[in-house]
N, CA, C and O atoms as a printed pandas DataFrame, in Angstrom:
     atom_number atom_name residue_name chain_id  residue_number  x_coord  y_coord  z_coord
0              1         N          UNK        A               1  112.485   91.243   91.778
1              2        CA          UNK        A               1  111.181   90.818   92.214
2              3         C          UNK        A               1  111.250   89.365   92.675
3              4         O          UNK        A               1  111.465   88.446   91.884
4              5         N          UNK        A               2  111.061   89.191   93.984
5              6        CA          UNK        A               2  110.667   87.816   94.269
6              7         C          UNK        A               2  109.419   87.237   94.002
7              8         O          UNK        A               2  108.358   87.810   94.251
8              9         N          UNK        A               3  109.534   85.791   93.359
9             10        CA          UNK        A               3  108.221   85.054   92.691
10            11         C          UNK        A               3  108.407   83.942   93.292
11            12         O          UNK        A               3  109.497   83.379   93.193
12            13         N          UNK        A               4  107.426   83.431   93.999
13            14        CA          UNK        A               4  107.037   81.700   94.273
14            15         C          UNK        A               4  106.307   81.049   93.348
15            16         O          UNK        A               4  105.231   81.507   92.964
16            17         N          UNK        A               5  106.669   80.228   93.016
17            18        CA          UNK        A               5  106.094   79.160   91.802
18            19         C          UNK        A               5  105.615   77.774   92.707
19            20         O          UNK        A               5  106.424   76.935   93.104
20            21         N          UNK        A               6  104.153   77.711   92.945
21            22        CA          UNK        A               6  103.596   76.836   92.923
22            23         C          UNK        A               6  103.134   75.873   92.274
23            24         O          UNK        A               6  102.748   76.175   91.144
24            25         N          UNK        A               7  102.980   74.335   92.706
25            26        CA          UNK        A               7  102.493   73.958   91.905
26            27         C          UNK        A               7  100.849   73.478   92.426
27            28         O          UNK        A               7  100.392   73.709   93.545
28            29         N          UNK        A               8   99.908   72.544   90.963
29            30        CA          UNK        A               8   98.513   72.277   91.411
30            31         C          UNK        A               8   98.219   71.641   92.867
31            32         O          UNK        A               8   97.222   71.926   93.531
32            33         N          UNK        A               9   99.160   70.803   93.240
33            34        CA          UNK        A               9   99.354   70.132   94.433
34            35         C          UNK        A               9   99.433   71.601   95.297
35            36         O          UNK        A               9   98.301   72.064   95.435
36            37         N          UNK        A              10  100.020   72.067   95.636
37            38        CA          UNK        A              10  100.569   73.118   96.645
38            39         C          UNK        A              10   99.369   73.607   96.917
39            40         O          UNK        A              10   98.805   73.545   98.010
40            41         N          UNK        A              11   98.754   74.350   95.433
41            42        CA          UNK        A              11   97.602   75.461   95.645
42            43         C          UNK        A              11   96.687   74.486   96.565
43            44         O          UNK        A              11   96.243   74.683   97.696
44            45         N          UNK        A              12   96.547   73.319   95.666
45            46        CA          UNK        A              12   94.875   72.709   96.802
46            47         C          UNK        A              12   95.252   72.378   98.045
47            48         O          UNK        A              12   94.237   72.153   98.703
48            49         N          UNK        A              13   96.207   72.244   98.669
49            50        CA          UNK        A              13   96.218   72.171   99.818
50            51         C          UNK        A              13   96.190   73.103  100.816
51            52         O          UNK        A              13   95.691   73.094  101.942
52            53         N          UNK        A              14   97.109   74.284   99.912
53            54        CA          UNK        A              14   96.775   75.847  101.319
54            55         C          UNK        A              14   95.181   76.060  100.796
55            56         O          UNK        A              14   94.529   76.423  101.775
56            57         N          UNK        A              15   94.641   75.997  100.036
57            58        CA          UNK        A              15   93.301   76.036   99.987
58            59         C          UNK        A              15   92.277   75.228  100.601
59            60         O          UNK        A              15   91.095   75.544  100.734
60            61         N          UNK        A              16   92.816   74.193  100.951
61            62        CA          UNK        A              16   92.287   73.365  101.496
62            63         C          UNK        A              16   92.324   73.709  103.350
63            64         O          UNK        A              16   91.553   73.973  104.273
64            65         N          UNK        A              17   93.522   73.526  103.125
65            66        CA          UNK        A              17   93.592   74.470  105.033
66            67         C          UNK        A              17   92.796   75.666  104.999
67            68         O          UNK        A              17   92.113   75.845  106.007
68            69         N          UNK        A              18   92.700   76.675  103.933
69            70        CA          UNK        A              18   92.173   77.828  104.463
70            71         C          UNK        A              18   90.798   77.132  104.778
71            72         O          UNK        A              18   90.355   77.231  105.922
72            73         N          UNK        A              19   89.848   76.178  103.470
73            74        CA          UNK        A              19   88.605   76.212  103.588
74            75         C          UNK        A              19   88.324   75.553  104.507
75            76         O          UNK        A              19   87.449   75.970  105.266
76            77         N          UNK        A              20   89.007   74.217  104.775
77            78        CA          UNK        A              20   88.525   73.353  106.150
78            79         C          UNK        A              20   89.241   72.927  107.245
79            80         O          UNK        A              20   89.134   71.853  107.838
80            81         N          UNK        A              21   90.241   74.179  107.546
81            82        CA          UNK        A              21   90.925   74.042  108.593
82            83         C          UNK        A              21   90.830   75.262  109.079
83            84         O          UNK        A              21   91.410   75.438  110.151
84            85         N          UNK        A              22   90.088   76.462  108.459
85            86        CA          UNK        A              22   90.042   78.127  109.045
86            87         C          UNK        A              22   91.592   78.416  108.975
87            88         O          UNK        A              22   92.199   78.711  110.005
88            89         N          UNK        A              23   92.133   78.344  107.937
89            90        CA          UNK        A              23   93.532   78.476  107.697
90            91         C          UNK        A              23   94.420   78.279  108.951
91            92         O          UNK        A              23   95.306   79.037  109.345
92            93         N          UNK        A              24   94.044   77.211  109.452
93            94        CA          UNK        A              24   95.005   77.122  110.798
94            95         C          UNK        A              24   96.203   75.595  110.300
95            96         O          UNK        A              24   95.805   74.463  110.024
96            97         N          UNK        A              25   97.512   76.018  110.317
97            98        CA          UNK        A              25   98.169   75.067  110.161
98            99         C          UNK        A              25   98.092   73.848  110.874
99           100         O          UNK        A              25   97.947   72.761  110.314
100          101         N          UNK        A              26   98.202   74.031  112.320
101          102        CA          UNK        A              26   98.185   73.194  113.546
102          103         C          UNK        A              26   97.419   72.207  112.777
103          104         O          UNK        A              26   97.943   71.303  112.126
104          105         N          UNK        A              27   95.271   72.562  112.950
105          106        CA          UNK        A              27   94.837   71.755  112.879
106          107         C          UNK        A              27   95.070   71.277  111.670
107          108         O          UNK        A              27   94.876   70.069  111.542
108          109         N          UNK        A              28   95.484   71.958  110.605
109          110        CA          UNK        A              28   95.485   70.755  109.098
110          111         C          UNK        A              28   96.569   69.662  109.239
111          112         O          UNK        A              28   96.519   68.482  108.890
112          113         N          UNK        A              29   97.688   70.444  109.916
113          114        CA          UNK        A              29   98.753   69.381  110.443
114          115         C          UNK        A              29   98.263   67.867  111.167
115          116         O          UNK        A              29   98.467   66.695  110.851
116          117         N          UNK        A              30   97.483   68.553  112.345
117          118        CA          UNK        A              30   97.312   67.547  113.328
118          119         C          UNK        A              30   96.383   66.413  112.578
119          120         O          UNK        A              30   96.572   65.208  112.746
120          121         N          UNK        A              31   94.830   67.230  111.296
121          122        CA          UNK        A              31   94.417   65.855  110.770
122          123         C          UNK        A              31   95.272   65.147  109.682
123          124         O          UNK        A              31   94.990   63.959  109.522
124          125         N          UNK        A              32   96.211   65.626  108.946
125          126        CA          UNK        A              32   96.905   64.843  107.904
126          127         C          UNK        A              32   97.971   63.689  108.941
127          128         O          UNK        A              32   98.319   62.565  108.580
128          129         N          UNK        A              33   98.283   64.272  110.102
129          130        CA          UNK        A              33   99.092   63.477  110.830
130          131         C          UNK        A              33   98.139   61.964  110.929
131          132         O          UNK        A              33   98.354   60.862  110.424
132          133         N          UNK        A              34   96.996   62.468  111.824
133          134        CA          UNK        A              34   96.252   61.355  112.308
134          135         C          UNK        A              34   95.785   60.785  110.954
135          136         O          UNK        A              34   95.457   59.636  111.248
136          137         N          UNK        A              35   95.603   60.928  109.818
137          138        CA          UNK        A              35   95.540   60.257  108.564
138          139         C          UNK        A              35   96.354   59.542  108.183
139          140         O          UNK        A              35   95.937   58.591  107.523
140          141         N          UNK        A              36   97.713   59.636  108.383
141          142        CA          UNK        A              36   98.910   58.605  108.444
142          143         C          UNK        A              36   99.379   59.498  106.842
143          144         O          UNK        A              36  100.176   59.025  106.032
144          145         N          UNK        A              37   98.824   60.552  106.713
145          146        CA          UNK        A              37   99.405   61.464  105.404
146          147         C          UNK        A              37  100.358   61.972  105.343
147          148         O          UNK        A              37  100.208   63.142  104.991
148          149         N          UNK        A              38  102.264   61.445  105.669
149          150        CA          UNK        A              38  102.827   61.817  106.375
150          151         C          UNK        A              38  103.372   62.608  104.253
151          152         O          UNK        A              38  103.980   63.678  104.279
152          153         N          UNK        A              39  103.292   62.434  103.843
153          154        CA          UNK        A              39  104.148   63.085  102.685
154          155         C          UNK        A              39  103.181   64.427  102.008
155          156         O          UNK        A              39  103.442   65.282  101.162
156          157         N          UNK        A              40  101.917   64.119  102.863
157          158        CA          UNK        A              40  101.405   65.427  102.565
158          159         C          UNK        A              40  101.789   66.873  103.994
159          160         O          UNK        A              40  101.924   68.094  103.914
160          161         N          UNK        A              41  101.820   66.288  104.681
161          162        CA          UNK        A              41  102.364   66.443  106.069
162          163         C          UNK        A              41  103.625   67.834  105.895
163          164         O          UNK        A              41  103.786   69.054  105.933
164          165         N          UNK        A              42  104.294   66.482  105.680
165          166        CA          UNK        A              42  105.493   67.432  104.854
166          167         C          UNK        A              42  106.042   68.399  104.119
167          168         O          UNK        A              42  106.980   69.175  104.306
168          169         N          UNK        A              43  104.970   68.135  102.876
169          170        CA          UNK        A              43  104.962   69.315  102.107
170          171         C          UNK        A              43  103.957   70.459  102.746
171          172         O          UNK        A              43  104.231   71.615  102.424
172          173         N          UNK        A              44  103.248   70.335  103.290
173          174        CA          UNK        A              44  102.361   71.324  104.346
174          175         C          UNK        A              44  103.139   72.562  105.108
175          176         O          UNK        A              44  102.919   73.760  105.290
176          177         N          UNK        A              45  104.490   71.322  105.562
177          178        CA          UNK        A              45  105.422   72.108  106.344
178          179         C          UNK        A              45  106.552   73.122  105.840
179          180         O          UNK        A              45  107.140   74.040  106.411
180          181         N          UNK        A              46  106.640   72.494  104.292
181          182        CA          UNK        A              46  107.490   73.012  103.716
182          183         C          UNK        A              46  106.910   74.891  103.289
183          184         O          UNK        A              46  107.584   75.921  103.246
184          185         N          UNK        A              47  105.482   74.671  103.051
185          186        CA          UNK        A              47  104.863   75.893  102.740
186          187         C          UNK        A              47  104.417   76.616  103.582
187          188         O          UNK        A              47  104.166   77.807  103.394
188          189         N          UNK        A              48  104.285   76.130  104.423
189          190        CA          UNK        A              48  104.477   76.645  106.533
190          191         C          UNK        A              48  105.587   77.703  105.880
191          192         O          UNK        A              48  105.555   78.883  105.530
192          193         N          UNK        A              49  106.802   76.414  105.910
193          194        CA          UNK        A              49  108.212   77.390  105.637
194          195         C          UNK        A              49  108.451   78.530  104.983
195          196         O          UNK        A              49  108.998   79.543  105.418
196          197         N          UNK        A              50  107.888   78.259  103.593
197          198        CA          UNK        A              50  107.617   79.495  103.027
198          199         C          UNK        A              50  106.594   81.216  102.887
199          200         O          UNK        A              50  106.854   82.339  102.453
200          201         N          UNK        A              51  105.488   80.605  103.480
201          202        CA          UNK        A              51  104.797   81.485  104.279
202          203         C          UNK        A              51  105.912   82.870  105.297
203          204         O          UNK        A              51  105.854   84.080  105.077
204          205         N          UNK        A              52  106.796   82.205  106.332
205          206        CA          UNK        A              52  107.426   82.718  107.108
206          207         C          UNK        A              52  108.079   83.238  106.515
207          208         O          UNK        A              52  108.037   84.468  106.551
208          209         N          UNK        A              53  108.936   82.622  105.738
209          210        CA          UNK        A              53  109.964   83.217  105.333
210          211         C          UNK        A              53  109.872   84.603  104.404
211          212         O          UNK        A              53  110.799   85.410  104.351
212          213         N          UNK        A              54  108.446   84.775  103.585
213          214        CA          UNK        A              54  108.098   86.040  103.263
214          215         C          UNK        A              54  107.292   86.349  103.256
215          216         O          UNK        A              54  106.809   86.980  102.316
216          217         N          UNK        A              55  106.527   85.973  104.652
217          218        CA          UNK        A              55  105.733   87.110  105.616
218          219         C          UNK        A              55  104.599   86.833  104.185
219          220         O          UNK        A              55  104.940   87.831  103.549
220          221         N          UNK        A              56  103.928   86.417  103.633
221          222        CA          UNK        A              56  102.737   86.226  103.250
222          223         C          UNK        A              56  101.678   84.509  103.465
223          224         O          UNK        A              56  101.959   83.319  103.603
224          225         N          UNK        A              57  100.545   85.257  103.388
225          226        CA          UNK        A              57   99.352   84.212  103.633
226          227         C          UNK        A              57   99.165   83.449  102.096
227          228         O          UNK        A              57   98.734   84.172  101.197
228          229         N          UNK        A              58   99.411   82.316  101.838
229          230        CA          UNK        A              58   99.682   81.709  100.949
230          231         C          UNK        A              58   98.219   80.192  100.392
231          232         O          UNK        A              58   98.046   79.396   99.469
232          233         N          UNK        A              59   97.387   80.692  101.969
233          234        CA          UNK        A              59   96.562   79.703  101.953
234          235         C          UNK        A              59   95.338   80.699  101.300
235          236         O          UNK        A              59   94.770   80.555  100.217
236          237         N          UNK        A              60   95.167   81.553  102.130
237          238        CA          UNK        A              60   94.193   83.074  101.594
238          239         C          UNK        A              60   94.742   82.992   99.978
239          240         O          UNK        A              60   93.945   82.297   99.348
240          241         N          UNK        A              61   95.466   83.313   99.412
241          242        CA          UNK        A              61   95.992   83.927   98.441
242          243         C          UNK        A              61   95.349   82.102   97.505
243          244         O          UNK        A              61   94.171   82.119   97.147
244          245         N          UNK        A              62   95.869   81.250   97.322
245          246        CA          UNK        A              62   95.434   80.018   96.391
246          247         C          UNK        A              62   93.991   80.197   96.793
247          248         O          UNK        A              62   93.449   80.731   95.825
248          249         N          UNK        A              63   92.786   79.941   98.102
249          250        CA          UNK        A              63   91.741   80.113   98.038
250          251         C          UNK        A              63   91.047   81.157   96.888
251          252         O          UNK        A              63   90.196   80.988   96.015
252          253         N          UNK        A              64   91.603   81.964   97.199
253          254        CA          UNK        A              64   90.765   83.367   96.818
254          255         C          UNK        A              64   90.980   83.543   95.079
255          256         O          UNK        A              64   90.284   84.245   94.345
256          257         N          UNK        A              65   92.204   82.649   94.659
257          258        CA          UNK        A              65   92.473   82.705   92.894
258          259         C          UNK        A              65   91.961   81.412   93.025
259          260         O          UNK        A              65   92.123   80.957   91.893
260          261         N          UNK        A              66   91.570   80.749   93.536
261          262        CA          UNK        A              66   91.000   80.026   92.624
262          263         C          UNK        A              66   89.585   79.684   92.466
263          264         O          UNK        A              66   89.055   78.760   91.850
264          265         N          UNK        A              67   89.045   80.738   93.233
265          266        CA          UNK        A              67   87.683   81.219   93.527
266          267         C          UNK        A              67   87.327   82.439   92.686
267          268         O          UNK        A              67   86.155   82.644   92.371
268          269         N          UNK        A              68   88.092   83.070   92.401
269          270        CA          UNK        A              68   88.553   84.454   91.335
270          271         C          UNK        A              68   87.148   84.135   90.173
271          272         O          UNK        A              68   86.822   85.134   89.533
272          273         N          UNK        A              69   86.683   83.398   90.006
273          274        CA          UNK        A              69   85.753   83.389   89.081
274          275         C          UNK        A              69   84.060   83.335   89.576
275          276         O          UNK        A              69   82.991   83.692   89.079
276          277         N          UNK        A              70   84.403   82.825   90.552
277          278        CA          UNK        A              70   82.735   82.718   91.557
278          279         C          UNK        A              70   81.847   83.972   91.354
279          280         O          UNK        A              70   82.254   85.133   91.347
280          281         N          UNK        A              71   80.528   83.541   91.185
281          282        CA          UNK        A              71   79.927   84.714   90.807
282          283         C          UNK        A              71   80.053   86.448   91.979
283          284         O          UNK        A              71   79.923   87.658   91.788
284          285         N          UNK        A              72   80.347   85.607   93.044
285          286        CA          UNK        A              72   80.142   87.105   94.269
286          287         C          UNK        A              72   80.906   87.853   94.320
287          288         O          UNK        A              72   80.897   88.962   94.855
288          289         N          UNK        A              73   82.404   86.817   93.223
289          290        CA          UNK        A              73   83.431   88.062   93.183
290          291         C          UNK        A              73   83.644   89.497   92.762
291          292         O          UNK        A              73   83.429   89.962   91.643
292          293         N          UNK        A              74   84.128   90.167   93.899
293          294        CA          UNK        A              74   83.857   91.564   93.037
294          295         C          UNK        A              74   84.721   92.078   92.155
295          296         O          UNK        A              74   85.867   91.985   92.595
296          297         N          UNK        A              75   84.672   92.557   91.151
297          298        CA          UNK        A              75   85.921   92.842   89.816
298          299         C          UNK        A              75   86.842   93.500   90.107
299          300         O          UNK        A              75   87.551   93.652   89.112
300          301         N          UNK        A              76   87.392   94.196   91.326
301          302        CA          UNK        A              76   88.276   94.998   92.044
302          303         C          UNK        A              76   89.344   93.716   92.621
303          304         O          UNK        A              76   90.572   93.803   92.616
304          305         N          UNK        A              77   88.624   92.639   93.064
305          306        CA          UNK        A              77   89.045   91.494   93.536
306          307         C          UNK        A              77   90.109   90.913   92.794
307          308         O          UNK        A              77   91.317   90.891   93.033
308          309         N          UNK        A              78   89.199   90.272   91.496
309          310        CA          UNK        A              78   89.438   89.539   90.699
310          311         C          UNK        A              78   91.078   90.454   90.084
311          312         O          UNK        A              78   92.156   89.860   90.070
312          313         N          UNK        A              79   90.952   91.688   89.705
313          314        CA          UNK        A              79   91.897   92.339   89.367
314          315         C          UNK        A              79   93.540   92.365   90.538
315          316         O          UNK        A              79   94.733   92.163   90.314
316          317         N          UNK        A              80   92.872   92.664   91.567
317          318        CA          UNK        A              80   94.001   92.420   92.370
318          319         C          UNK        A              80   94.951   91.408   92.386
319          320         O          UNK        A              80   96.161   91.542   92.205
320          321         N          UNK        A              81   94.146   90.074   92.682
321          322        CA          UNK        A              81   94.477   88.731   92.343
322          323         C          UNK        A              81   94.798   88.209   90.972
323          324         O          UNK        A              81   94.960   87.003   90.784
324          325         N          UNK        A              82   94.873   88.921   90.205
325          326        CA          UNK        A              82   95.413   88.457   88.538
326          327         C          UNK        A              82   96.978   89.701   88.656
327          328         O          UNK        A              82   97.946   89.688   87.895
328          329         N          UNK        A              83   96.756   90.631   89.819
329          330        CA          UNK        A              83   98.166   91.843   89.620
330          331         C          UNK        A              83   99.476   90.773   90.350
331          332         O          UNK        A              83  100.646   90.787   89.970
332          333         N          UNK        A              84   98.788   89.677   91.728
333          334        CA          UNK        A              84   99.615   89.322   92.311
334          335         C          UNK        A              84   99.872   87.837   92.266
335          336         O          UNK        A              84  100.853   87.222   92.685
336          337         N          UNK        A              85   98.766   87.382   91.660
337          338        CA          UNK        A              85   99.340   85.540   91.511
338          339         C          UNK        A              85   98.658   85.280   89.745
339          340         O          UNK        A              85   97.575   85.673   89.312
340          341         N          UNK        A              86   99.367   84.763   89.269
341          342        CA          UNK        A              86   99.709   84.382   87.612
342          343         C          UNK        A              86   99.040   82.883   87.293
343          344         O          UNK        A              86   99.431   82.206   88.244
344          345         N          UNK        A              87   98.328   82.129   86.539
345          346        CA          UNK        A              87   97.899   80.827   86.655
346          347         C          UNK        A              87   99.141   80.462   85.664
347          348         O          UNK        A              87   99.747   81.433   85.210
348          349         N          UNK        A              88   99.563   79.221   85.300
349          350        CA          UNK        A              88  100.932   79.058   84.592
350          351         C          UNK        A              88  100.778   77.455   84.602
351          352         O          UNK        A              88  100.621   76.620   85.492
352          353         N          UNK        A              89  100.936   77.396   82.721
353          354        CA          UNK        A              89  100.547   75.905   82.423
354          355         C          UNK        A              89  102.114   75.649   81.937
355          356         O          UNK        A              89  102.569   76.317   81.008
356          357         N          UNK        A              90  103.064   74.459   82.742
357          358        CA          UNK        A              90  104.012   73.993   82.158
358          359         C          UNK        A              90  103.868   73.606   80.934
359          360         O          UNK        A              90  102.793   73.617   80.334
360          361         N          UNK        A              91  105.218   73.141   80.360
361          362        CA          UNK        A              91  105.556   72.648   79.287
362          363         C          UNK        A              91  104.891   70.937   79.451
363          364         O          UNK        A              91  104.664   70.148   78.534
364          365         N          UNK        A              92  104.762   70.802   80.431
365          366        CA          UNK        A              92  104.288   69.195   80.528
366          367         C          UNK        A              92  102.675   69.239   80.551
367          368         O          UNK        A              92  102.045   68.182   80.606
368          369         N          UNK        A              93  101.928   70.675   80.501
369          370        CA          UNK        A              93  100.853   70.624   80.737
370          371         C          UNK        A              93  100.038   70.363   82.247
371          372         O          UNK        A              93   98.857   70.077   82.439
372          373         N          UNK        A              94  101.327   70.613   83.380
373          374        CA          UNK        A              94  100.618   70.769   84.606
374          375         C          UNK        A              94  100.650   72.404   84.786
375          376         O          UNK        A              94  101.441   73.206   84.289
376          377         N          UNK        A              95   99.399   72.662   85.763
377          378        CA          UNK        A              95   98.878   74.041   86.561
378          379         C          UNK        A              95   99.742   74.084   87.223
379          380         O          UNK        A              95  100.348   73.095   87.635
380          381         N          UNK        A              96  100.082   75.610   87.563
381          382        CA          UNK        A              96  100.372   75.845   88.508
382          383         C          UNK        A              96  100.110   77.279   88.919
383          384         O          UNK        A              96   99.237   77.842   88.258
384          385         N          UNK        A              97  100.755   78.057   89.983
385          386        CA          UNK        A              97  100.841   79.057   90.145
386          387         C          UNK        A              97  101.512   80.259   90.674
387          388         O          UNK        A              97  101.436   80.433   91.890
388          389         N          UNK        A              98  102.280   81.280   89.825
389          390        CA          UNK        A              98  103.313   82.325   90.049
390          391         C          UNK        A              98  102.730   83.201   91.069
391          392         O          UNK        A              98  101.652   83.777   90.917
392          393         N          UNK        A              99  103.484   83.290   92.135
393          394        CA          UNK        A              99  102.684   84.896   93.427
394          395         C          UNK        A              99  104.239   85.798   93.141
395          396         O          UNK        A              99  105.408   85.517   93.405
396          397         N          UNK        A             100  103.692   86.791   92.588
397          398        CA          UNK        A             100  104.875   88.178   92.693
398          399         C          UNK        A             100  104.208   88.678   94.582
399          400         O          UNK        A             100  103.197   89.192   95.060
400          401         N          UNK        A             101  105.196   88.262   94.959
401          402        CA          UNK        A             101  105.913   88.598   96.485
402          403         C          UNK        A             101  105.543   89.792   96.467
403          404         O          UNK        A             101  104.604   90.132   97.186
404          405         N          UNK        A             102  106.116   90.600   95.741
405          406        CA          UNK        A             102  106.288   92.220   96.081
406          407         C          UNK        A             102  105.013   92.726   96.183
407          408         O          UNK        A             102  104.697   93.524   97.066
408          409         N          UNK        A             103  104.081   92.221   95.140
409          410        CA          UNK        A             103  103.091   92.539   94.578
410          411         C          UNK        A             103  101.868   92.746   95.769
411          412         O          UNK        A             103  101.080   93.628   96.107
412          413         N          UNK        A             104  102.317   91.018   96.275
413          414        CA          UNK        A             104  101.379   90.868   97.811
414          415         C          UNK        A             104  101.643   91.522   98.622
415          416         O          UNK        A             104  100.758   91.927   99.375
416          417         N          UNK        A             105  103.102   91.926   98.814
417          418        CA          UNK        A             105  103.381   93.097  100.333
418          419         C          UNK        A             105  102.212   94.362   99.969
419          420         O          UNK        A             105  101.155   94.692  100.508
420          421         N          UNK        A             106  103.067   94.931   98.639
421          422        CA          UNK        A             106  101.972   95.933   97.835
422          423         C          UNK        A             106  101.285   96.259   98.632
423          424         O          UNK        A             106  101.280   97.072   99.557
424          425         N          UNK        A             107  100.410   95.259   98.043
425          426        CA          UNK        A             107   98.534   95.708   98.348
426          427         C          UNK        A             107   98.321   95.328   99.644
427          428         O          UNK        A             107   97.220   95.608  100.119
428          429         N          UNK        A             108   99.109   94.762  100.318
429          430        CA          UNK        A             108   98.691   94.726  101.816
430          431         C          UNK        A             108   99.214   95.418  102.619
431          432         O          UNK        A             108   99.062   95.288  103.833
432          433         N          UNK        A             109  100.053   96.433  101.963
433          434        CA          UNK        A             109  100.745   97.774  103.063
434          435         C          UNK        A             109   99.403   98.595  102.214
435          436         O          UNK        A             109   98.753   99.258  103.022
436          437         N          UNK        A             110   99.087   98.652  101.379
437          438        CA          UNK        A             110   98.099   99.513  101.269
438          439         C          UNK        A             110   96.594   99.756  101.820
439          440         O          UNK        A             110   95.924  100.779  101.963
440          441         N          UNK        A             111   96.339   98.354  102.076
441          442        CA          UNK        A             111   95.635   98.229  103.102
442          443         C          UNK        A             111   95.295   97.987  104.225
443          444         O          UNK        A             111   94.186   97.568  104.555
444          445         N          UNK        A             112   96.603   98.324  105.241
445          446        CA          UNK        A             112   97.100   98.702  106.108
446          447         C          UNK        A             112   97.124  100.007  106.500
447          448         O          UNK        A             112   96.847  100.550  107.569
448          449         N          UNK        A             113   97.549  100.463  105.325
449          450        CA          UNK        A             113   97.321  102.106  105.459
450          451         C          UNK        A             113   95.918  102.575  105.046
451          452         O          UNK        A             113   95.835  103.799  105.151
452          453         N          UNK        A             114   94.859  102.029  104.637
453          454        CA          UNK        A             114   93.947  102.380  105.170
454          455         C          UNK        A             114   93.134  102.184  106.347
455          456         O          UNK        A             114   92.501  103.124  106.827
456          457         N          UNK        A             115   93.109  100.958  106.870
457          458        CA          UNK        A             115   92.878  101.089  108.519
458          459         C          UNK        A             115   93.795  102.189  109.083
459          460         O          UNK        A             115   93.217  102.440  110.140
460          461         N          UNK        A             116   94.824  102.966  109.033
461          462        CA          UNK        A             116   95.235  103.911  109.906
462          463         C          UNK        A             116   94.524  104.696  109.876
463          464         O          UNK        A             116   94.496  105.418  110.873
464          465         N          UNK        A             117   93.555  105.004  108.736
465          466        CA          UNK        A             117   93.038  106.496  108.058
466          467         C          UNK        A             117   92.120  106.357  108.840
467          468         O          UNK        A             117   91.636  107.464  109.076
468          469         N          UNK        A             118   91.284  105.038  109.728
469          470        CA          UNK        A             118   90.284  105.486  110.130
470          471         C          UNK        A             118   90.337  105.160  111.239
471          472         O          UNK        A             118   89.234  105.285  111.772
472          473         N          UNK        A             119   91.245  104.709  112.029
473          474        CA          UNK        A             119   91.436  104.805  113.473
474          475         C          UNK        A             119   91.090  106.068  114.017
475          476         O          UNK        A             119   91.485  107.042  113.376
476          477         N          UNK        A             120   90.122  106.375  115.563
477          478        CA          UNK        A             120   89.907  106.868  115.943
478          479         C          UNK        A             120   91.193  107.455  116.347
479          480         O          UNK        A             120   92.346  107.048  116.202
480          481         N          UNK        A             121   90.601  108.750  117.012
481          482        CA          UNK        A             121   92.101  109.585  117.599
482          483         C          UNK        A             121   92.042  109.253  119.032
483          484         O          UNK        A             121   92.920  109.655  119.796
């Protein structure tokens, strides 16, 4: 099983792109650039990197756990998101957060395969 281990830093920032950048890298890139935020910049890019490299949305995924408690959530939700990302308090007492990889392909070939079911013929 592949697992990414995030840390509190990591999560708020793909969360942060999802909420005020419409999860678009470019623009979160382009304002941390023009901020002179070049070491947040960086690590931005690094999770760019990782994104690609296994094909999951990483900004969706920290938004949505750490919203997991908001009242509108629906309990189907909340369950999904506790099957595929883990909250995880070091030994030093920092947050962070475990995503089982597999877990996310999972449920997103599964719901994949339900849009086929209802494609017109």
């Amino acid at each position: 099983m592949e697992v990414l281990q995030l840390d509190e830093m990591d999560c708020r920032l793909l969360a942060a792109r999802f909420e005020q950048h419409g999860n678009s890298h470019r623009r979160m890139a382009f304002a941390l650039r023009e901020a002179g935020a070049v070491d947040l910049l960086e690590r931005l890019r690094a999770l760019r990197g990782l994104e690609r490299r296994f094909s999951i949305d990483l900004g969706s995924l920290c938004h949505r756990f750490q919203n997991r408690e908001a009242e509108g959530t629906h309990p189907i939700e909340r369950r999904v998101l506790e099957y595929v990302a883990a909250e995880r308090i070091g030994p030093d007492g920092r947050r962070g957060l475990l995503v089982m990889v597999d877990r996310v392909r999972t449920v997103r070939a599964l719901i994949e395969q339900g849009r086929l079911v209802h494609d017109p013929d």
